[in-house]
mmCIF file of the N, C-alpha and C atoms, coordinates in Angstrom:
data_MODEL
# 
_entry.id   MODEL 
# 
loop_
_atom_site.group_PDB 
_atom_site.id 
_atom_site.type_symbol 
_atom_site.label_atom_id 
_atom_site.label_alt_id 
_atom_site.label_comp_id 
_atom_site.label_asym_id 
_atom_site.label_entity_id 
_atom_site.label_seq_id 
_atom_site.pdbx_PDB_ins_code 
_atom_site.Cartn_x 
_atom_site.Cartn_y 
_atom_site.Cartn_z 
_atom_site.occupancy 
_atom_site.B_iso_or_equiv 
_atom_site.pdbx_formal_charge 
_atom_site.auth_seq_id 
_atom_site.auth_comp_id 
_atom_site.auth_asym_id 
_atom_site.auth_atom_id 
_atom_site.pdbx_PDB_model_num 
ATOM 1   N N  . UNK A 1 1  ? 23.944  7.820   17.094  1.00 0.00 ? 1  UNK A N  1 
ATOM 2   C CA . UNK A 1 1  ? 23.436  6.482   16.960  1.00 0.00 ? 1  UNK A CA 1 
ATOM 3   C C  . UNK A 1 1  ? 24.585  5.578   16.525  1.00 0.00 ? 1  UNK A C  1 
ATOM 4   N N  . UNK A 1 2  ? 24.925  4.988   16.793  1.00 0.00 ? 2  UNK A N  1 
ATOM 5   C CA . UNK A 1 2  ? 26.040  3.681   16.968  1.00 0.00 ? 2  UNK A CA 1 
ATOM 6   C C  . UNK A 1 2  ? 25.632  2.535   15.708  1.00 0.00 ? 2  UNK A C  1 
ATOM 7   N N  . UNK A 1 3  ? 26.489  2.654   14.649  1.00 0.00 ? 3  UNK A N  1 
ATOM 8   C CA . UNK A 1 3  ? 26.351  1.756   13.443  1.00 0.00 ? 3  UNK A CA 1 
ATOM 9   C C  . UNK A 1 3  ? 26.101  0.291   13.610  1.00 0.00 ? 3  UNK A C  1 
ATOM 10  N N  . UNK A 1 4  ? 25.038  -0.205  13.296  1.00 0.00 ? 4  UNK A N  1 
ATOM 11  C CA . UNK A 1 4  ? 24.680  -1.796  13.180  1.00 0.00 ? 4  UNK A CA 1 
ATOM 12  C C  . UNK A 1 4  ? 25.192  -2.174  12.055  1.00 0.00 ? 4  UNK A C  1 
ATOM 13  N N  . UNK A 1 5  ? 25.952  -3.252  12.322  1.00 0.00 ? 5  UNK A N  1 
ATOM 14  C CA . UNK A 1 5  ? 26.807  -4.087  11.381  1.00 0.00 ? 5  UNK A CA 1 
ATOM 15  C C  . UNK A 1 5  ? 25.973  -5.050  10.465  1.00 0.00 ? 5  UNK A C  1 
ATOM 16  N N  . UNK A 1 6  ? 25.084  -5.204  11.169  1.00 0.00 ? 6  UNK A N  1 
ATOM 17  C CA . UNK A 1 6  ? 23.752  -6.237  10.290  1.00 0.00 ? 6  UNK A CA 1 
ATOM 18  C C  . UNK A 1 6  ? 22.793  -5.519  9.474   1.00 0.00 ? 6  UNK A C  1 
ATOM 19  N N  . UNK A 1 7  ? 22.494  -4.225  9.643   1.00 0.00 ? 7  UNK A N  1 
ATOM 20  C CA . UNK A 1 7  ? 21.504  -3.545  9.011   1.00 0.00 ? 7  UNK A CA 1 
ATOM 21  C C  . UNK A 1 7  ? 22.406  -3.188  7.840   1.00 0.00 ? 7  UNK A C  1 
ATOM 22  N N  . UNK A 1 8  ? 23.552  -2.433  8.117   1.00 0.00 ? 8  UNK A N  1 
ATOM 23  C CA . UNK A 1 8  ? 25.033  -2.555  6.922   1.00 0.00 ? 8  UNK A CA 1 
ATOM 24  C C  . UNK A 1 8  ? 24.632  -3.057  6.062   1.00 0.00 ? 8  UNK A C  1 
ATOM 25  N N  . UNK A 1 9  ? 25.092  -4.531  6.286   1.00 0.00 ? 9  UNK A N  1 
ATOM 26  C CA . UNK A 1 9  ? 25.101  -5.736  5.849   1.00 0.00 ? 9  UNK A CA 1 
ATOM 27  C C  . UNK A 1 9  ? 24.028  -5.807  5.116   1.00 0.00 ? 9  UNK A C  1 
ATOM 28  N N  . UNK A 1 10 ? 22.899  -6.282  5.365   1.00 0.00 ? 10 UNK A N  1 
ATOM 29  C CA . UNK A 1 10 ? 21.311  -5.904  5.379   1.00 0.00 ? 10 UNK A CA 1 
ATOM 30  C C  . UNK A 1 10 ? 21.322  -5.162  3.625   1.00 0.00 ? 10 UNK A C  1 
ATOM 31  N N  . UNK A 1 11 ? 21.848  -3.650  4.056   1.00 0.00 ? 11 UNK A N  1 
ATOM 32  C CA . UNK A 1 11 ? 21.401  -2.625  3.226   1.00 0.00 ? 11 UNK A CA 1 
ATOM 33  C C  . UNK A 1 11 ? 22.504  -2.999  2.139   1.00 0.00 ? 11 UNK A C  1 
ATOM 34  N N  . UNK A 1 12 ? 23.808  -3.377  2.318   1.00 0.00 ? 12 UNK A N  1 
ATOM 35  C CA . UNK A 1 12 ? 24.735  -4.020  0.852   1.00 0.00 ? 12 UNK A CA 1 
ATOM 36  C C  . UNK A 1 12 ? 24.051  -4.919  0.033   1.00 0.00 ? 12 UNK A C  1 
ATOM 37  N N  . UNK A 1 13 ? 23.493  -5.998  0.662   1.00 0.00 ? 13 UNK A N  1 
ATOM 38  C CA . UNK A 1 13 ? 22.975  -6.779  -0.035  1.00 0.00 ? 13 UNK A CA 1 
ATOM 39  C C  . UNK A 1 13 ? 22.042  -6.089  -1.286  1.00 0.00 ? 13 UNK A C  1 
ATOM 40  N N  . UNK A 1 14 ? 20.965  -5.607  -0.262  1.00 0.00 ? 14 UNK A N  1 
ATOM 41  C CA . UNK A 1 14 ? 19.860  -5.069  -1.424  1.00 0.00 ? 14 UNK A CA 1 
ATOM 42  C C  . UNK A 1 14 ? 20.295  -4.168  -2.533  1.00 0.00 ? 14 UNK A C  1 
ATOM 43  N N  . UNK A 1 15 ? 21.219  -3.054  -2.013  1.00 0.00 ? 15 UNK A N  1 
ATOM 44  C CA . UNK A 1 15 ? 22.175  -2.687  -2.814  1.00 0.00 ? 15 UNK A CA 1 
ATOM 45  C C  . UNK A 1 15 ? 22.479  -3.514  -4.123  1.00 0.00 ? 15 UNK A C  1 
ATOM 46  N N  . UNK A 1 16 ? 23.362  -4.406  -3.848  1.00 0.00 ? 16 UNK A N  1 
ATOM 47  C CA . UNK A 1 16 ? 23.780  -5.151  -4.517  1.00 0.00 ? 16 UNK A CA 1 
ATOM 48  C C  . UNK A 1 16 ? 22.592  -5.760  -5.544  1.00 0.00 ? 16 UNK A C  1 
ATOM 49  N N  . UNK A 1 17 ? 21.860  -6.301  -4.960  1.00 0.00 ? 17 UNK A N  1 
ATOM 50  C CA . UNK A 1 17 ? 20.715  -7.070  -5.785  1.00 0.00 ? 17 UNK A CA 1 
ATOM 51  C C  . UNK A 1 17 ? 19.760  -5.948  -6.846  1.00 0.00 ? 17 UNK A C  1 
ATOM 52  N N  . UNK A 1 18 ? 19.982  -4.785  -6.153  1.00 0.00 ? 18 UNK A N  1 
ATOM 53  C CA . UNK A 1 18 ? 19.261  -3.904  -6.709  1.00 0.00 ? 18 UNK A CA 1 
ATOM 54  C C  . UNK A 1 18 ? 19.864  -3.453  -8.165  1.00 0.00 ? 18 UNK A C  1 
ATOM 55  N N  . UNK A 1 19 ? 21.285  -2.996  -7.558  1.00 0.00 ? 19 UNK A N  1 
ATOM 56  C CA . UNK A 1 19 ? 22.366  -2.932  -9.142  1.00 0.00 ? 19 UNK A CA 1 
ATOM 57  C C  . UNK A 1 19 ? 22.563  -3.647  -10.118 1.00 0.00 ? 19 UNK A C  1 
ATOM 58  N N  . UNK A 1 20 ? 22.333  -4.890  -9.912  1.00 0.00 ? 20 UNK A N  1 
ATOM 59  C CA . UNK A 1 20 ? 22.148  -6.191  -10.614 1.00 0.00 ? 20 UNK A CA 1 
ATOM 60  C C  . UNK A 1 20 ? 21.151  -5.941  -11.801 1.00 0.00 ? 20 UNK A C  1 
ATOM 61  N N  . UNK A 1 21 ? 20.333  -5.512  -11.188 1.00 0.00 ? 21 UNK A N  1 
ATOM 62  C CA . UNK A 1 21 ? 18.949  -5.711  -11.938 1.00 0.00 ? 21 UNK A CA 1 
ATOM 63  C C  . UNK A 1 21 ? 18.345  -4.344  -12.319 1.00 0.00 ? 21 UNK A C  1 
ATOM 64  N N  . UNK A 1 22 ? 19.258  -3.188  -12.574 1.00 0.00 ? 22 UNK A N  1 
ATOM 65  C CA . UNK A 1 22 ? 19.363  -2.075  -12.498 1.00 0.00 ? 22 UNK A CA 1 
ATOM 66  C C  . UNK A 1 22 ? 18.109  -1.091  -11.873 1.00 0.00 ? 22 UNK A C  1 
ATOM 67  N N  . UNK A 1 23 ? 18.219  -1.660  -10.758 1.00 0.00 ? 23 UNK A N  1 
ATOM 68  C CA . UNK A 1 23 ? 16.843  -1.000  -9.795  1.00 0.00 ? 23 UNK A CA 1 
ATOM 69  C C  . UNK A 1 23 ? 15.723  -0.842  -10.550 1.00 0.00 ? 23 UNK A C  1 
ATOM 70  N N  . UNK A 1 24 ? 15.573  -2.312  -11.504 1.00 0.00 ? 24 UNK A N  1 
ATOM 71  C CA . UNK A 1 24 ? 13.416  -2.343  -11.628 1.00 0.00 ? 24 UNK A CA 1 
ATOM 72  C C  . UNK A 1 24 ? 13.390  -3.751  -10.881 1.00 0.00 ? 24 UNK A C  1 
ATOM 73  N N  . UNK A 1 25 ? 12.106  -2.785  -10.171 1.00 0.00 ? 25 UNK A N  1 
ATOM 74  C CA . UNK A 1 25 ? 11.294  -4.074  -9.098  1.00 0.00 ? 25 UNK A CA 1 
ATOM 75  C C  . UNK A 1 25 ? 10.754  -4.686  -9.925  1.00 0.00 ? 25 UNK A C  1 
ATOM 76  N N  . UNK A 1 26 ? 10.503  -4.393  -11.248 1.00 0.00 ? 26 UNK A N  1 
ATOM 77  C CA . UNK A 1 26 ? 9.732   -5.702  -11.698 1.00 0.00 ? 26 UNK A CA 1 
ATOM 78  C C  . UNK A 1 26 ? 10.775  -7.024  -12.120 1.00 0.00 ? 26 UNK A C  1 
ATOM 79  N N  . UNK A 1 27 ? 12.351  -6.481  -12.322 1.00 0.00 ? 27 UNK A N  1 
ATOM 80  C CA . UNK A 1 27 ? 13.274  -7.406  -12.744 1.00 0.00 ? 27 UNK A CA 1 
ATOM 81  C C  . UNK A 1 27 ? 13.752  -8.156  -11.146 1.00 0.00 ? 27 UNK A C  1 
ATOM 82  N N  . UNK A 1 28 ? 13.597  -7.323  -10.393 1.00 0.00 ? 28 UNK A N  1 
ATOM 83  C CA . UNK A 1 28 ? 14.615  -7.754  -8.926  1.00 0.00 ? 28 UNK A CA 1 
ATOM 84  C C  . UNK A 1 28 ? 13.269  -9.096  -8.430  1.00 0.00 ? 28 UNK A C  1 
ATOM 85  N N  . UNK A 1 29 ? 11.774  -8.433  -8.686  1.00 0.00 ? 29 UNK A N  1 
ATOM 86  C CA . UNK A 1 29 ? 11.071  -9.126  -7.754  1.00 0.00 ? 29 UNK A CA 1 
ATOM 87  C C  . UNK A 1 29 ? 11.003  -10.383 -8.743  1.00 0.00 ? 29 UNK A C  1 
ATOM 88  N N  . UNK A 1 30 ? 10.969  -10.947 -10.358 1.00 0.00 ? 30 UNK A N  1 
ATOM 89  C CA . UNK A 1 30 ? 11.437  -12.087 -10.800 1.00 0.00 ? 30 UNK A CA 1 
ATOM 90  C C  . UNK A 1 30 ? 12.068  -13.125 -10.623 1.00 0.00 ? 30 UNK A C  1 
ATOM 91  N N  . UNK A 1 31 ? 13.488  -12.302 -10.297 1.00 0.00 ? 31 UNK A N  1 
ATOM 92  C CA . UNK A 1 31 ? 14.360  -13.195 -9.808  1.00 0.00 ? 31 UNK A CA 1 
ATOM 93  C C  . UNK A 1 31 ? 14.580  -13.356 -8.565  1.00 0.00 ? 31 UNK A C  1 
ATOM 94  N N  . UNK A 1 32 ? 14.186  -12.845 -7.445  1.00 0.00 ? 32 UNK A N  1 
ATOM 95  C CA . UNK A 1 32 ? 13.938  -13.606 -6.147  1.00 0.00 ? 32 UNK A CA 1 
ATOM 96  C C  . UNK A 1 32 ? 12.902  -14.654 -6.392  1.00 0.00 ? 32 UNK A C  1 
ATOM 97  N N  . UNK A 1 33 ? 11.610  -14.125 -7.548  1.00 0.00 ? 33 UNK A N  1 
ATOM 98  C CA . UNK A 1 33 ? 11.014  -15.285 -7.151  1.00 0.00 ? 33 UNK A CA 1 
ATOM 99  C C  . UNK A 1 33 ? 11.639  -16.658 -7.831  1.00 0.00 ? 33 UNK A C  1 
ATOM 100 N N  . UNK A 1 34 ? 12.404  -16.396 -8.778  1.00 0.00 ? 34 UNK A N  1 
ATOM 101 C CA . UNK A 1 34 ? 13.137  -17.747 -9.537  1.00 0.00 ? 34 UNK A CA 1 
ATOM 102 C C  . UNK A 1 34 ? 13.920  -18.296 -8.382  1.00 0.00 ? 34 UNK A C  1 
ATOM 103 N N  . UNK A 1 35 ? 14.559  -17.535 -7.804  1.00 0.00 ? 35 UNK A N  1 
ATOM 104 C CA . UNK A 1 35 ? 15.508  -18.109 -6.841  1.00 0.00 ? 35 UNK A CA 1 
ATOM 105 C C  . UNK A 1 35 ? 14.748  -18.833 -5.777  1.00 0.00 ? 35 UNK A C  1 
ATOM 106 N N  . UNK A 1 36 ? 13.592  -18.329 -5.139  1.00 0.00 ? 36 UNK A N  1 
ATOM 107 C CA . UNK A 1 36 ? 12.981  -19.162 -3.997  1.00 0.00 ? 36 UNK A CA 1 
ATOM 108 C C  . UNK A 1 36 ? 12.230  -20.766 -4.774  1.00 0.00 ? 36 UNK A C  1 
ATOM 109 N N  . UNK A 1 37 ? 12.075  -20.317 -6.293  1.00 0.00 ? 37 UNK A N  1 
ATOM 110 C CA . UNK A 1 37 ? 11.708  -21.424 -6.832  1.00 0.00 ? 37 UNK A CA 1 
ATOM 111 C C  . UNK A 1 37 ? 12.769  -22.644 -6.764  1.00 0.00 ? 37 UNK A C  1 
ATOM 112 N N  . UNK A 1 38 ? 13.638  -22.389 -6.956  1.00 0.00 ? 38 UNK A N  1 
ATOM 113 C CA . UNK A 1 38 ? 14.848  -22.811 -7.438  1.00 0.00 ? 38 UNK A CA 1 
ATOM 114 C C  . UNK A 1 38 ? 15.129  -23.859 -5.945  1.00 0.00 ? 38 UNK A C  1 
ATOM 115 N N  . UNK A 1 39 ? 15.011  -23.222 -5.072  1.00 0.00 ? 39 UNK A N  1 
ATOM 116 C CA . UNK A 1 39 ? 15.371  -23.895 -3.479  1.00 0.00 ? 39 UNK A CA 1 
ATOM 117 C C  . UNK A 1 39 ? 14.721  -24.830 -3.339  1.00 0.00 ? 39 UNK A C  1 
ATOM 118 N N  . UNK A 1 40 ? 13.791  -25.173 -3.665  1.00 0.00 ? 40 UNK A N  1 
ATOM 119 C CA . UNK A 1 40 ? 13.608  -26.684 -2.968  1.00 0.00 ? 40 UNK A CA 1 
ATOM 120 C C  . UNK A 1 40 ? 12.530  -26.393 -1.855  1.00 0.00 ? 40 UNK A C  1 
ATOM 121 N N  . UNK A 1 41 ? 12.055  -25.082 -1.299  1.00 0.00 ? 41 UNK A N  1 
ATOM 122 C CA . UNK A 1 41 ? 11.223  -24.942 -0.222  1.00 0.00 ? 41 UNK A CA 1 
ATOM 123 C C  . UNK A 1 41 ? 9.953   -25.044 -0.894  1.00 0.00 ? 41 UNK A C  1 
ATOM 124 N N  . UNK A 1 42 ? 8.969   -25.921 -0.060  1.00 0.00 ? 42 UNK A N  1 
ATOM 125 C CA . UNK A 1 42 ? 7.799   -26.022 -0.566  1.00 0.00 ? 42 UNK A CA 1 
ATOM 126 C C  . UNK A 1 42 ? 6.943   -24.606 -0.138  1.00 0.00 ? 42 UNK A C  1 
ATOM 127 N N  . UNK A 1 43 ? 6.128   -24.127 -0.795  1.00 0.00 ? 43 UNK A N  1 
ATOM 128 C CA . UNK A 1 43 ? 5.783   -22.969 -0.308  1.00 0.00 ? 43 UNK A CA 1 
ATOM 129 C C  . UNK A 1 43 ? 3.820   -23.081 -0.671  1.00 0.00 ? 43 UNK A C  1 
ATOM 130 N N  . UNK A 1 44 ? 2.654   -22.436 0.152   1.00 0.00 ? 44 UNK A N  1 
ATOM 131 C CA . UNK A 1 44 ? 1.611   -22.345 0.197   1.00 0.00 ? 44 UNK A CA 1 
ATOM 132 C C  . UNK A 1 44 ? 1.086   -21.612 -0.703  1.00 0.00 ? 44 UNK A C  1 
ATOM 133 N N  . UNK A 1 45 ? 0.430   -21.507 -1.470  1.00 0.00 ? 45 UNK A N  1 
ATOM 134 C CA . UNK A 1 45 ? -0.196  -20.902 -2.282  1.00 0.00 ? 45 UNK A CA 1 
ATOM 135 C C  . UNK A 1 45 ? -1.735  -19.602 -1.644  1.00 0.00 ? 45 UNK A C  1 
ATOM 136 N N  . UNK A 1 46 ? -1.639  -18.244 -1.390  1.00 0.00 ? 46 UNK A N  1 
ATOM 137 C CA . UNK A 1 46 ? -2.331  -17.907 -0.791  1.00 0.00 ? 46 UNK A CA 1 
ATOM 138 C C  . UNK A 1 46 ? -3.610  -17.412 -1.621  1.00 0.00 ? 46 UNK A C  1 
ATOM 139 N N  . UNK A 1 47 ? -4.765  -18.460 -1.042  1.00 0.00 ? 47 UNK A N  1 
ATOM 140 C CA . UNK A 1 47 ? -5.992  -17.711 -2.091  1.00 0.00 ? 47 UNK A CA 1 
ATOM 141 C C  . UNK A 1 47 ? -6.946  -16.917 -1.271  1.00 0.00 ? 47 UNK A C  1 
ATOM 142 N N  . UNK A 1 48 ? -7.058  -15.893 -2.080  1.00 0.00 ? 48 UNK A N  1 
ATOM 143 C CA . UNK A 1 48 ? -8.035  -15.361 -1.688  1.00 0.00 ? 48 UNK A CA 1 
ATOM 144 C C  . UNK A 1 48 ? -9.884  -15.471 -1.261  1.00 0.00 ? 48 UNK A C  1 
ATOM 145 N N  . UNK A 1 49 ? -10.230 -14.977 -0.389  1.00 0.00 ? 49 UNK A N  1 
ATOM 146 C CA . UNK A 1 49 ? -11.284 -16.027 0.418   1.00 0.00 ? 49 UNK A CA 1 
ATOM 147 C C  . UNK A 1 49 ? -12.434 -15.008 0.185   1.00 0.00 ? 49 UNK A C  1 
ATOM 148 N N  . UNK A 1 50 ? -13.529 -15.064 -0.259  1.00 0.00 ? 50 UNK A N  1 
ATOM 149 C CA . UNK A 1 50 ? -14.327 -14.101 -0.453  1.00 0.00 ? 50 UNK A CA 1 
ATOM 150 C C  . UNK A 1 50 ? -15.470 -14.454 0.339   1.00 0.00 ? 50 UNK A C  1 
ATOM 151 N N  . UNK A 1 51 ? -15.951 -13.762 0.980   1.00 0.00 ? 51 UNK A N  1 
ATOM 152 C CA . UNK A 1 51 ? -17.009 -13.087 1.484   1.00 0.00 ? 51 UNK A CA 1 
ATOM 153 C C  . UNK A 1 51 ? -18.492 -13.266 0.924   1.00 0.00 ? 51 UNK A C  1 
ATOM 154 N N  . UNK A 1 52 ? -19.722 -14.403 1.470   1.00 0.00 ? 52 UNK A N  1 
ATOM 155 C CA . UNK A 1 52 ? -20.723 -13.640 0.353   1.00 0.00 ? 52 UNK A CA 1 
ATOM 156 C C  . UNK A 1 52 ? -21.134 -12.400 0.788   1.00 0.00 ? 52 UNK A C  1 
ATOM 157 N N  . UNK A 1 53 ? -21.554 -11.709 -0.215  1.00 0.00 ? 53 UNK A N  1 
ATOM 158 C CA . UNK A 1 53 ? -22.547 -10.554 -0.256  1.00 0.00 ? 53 UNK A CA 1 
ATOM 159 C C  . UNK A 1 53 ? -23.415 -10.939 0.548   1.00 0.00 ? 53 UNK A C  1 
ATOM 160 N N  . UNK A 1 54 ? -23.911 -10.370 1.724   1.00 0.00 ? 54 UNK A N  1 
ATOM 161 C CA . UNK A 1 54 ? -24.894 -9.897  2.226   1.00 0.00 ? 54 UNK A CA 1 
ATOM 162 C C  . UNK A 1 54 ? -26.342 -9.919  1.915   1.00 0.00 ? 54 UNK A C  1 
ATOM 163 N N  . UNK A 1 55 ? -25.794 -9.033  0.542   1.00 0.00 ? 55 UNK A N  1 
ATOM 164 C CA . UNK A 1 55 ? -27.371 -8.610  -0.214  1.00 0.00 ? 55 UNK A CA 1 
ATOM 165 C C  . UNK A 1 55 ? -27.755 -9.699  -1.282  1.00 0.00 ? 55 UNK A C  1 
ATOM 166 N N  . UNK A 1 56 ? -27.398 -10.287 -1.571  1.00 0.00 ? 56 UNK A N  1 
ATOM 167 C CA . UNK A 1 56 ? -27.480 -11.340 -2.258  1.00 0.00 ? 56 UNK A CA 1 
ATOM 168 C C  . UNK A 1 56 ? -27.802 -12.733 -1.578  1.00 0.00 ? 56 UNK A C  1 
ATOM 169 N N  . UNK A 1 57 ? -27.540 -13.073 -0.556  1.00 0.00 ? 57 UNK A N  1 
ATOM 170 C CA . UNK A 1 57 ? -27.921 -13.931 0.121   1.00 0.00 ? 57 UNK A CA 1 
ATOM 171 C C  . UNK A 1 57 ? -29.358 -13.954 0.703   1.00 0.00 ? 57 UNK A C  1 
ATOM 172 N N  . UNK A 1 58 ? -30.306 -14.715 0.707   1.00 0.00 ? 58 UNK A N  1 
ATOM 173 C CA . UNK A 1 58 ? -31.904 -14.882 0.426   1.00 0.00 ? 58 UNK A CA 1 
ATOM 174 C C  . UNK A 1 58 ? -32.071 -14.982 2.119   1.00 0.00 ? 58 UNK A C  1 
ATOM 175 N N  . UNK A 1 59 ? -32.957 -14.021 2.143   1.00 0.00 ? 59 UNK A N  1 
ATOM 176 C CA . UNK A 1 59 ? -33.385 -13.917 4.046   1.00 0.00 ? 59 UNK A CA 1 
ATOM 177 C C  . UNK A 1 59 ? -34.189 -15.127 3.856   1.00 0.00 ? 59 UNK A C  1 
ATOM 178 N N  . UNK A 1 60 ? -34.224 -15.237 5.319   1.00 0.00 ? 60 UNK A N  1 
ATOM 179 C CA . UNK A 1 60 ? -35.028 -16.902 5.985   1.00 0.00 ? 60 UNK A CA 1 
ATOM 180 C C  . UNK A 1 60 ? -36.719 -16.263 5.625   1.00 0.00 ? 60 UNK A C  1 
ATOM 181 N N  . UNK A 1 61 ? -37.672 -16.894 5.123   1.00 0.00 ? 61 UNK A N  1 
ATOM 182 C CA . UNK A 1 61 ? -39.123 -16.939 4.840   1.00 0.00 ? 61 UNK A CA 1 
ATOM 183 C C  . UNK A 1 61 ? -39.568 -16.514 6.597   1.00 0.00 ? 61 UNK A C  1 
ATOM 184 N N  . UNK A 1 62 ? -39.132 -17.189 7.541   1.00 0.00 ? 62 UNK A N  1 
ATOM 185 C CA . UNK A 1 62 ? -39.812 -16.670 8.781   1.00 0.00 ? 62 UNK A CA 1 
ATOM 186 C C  . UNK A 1 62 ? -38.855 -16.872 9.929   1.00 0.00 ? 62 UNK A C  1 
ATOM 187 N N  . UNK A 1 63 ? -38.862 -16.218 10.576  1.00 0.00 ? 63 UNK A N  1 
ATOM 188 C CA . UNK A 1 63 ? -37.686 -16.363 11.437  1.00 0.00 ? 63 UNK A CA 1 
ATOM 189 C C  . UNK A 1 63 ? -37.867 -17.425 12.413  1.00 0.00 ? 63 UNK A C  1 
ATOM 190 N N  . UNK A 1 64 ? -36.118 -17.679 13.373  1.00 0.00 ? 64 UNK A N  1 
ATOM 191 C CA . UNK A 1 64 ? -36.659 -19.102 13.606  1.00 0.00 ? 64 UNK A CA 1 
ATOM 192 C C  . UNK A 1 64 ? -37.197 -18.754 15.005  1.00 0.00 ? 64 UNK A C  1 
ATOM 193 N N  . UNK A 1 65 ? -37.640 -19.948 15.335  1.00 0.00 ? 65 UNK A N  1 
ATOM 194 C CA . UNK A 1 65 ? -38.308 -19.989 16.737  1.00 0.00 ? 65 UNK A CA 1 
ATOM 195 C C  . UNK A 1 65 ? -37.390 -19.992 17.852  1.00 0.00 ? 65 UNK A C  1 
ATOM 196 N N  . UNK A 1 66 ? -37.385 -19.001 18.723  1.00 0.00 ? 66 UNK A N  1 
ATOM 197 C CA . UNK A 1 66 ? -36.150 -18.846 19.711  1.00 0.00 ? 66 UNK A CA 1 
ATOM 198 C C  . UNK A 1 66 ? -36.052 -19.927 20.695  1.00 0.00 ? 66 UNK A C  1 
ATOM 199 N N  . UNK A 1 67 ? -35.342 -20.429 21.271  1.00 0.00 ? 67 UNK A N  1 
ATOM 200 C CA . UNK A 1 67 ? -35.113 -21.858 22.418  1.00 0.00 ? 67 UNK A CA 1 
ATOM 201 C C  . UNK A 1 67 ? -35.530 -21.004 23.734  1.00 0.00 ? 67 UNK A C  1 
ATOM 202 N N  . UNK A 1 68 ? -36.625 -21.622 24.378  1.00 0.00 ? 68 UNK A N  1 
ATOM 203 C CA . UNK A 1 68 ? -36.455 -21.499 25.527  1.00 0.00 ? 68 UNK A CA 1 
ATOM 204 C C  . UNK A 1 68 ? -35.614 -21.273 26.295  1.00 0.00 ? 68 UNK A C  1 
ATOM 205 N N  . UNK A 1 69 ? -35.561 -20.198 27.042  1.00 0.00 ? 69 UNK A N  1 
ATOM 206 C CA . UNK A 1 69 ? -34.330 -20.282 27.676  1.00 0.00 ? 69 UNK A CA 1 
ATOM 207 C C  . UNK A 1 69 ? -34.962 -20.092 29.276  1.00 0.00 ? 69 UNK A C  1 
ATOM 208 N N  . UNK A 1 70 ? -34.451 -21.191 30.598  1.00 0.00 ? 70 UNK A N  1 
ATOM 209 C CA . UNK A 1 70 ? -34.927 -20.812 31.472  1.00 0.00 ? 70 UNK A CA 1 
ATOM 210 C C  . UNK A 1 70 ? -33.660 -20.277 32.776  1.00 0.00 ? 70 UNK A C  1 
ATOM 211 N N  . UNK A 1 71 ? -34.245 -20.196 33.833  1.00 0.00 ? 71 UNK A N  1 
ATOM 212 C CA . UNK A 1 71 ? -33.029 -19.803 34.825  1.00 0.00 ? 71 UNK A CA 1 
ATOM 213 C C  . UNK A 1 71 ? -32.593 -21.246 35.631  1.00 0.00 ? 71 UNK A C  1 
ATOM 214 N N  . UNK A 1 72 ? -31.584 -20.915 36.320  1.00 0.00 ? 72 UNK A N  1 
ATOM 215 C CA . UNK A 1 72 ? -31.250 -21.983 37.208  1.00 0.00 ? 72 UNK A CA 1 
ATOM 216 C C  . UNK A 1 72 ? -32.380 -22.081 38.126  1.00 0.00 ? 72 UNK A C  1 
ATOM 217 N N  . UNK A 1 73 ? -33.826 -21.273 38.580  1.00 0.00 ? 73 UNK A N  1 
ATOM 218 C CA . UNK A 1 73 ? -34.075 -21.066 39.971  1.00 0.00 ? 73 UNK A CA 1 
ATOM 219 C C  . UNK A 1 73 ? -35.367 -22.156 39.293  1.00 0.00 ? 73 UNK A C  1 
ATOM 220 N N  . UNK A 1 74 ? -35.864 -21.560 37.890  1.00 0.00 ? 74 UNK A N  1 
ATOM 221 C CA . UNK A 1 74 ? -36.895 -22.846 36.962  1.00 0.00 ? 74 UNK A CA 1 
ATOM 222 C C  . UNK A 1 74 ? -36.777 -24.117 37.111  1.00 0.00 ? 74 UNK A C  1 
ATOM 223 N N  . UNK A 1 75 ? -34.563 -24.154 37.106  1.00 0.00 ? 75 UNK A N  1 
ATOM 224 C CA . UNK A 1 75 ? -34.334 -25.811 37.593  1.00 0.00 ? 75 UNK A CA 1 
ATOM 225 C C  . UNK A 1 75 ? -35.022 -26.228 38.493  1.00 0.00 ? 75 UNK A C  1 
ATOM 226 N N  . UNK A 1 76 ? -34.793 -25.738 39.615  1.00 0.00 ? 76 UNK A N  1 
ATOM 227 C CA . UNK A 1 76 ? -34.907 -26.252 40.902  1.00 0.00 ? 76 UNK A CA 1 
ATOM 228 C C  . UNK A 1 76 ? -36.128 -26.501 40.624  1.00 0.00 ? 76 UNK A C  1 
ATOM 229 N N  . UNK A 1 77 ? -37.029 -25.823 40.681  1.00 0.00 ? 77 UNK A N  1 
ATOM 230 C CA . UNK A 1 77 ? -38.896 -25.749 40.775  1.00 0.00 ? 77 UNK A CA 1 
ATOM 231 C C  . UNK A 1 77 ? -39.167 -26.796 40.235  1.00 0.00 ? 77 UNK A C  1 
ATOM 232 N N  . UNK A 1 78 ? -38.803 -27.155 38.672  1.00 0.00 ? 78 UNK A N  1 
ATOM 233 C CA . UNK A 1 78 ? -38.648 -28.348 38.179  1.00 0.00 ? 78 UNK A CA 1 
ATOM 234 C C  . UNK A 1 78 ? -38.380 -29.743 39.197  1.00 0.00 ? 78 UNK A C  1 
ATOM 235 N N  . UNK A 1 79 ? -37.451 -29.729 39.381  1.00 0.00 ? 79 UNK A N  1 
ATOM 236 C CA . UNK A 1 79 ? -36.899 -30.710 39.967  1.00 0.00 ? 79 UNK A CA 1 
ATOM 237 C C  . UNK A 1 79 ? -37.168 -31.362 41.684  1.00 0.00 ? 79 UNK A C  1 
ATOM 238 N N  . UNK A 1 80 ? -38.474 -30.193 41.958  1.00 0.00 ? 80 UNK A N  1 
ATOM 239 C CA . UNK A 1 80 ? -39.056 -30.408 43.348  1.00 0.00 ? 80 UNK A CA 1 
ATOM 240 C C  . UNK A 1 80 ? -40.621 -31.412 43.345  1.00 0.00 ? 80 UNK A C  1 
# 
């Protein structure tokens, strides 16, 4: 397999960032996030979207009344 110069690259970095912070993710993942703070990029806040329950939600008293539904051939008959 033929060495990629970017994955290298790639893998020094983290290296690097990792030694820094003597390989705890809880110190490395801090300071990336200080640093993305730090930039100036506005960033989205992701919330979580919940679901109601099912079972908790109150069935309809009577169900509804279905729409007519007719065919195209009803059109016509109609329309004669």
């Amino acid at each position: 397999m033929t060495p990629d110069p970017i994955v290298d690259e790639v893998r020094a970095i983290r290296d690097a960032i990792a030694k820094e912070h003597d390989y705890d993710i809880d110190a490395i993942f801090e300071a990336l996030r200080r640093q993305g703070a730090a930039g100036g990029t506005p960033t989205v806040p992701i919330v979580a979207r919940r679901t109601p329950d099912l079972q908790d939600s109150p069935l309809p008293d009577s169900p509804e009344e279905p729409a007519e539904q007719g065919t195209a051939a009803d059109d016509v008959e109609r329309d004669r």
